[in-house]
C-alpha positions as CSV (number, residue, x, y, z in Angstrom):
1,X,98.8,207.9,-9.9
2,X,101.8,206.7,-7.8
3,X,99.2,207.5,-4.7
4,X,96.5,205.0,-6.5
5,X,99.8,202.3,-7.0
6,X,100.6,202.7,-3.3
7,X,97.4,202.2,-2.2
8,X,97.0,198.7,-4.3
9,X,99.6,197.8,-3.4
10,X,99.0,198.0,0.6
11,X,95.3,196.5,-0.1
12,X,97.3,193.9,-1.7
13,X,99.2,193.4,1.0
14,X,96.3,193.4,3.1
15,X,95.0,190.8,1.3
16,X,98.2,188.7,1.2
17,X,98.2,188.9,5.1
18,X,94.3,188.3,5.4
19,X,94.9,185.2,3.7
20,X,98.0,184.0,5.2
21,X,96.2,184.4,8.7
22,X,93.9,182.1,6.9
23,X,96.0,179.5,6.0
24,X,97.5,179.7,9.1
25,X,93.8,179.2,11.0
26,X,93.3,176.1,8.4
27,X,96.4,174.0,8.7
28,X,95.9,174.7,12.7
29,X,92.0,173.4,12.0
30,X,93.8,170.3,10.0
31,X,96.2,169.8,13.2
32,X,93.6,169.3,15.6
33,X,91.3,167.1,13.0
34,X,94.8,164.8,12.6
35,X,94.4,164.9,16.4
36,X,91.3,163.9,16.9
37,X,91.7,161.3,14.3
38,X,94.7,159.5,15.6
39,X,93.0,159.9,19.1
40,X,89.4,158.5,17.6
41,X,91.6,155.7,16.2
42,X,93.9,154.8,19.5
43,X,90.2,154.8,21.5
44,X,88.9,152.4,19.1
45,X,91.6,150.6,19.7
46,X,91.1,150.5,23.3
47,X,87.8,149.4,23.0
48,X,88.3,146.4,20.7
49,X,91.0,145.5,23.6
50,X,88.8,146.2,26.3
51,X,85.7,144.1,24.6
52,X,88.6,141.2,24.3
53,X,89.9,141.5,27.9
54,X,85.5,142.0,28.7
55,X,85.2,138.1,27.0
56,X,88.2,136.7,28.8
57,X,86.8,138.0,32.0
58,X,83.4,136.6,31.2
59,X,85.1,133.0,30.4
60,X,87.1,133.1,33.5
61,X,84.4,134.0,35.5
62,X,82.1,131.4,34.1
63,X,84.8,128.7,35.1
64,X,85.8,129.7,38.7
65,X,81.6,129.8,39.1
66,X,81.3,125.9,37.4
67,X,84.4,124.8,39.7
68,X,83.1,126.7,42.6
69,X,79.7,125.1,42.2
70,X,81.7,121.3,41.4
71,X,83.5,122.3,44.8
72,X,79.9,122.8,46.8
73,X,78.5,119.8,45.4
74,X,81.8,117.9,46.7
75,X,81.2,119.1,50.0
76,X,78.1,118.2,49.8
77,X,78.1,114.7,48.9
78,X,81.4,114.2,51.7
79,X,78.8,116.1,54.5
80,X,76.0,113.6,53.2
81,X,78.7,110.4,53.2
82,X,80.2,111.7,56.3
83,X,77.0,111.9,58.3
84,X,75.6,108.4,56.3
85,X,79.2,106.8,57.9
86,X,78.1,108.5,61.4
87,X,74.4,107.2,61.4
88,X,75.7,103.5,60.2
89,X,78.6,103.0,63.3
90,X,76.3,104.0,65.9
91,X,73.1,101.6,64.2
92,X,75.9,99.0,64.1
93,X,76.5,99.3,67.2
94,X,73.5,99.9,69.1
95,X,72.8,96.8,66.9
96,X,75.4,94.8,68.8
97,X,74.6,96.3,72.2
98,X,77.7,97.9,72.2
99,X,78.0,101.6,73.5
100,X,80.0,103.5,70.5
101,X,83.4,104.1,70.9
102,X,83.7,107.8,71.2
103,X,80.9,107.8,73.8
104,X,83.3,105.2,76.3
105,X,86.5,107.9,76.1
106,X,84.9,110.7,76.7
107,X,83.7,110.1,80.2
108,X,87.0,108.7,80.4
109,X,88.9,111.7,79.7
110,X,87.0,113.6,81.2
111,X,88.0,111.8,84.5
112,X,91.2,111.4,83.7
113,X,91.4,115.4,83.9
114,X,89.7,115.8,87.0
């Protein structure tokens, strides 16, 4: 009898430590769920940020392209103006008879060089 008591006792014991292992398995298996869940909740996070900082990108971006493109059209017109001044001074004065201006120095600093 005290051979069948020691032996209950030990698969008692057994038992105890069987399930103590498995608690011990289970609050590990909780830890890394808490970890995956605070790490699933810091990447969302991250990605909200990112989409934000994605849209302020996309705005900026969008602007530098409209001024860029205000900037080319500026040149634009100036070459166009600049090249409309050029064509008018030397009608005006071939109009007059008049040799242009920039044509008379050249030759003339060219010889003053020499």
């Amino acid at each position: 009898m005290l051979a069948k008591a020691e032996q209950k006792i030990r698969t008692l014991q057994n038992k105890i430590a069987g399930q103590q292992r498995e608690i011990r398995d289970l609050r590990a298996q909780v830890k890394r769920e808490e970890n995956l869940i605070a790490e699933r909740s810091e990447l969302k996070a991250e990605i909200t940020d990112l989409r934000i900082e994605n849209k302020e990108l996309t705005r900026a971006n969008r602007e530098h392209v409209e001024r860029n493109e205000a900037l080319q059209a500026e040149k634009e017109r100036l070459k166009a103006e600049a090249r409309a001044r050029r064509s008018n001074s030397l009608s005006a004065g071939a109009s007059l008879g008049r040799i242009p201006q920039s044509s008379v120095t050249r030759p003339l600093l060219k010889q003053q060089t020499s």
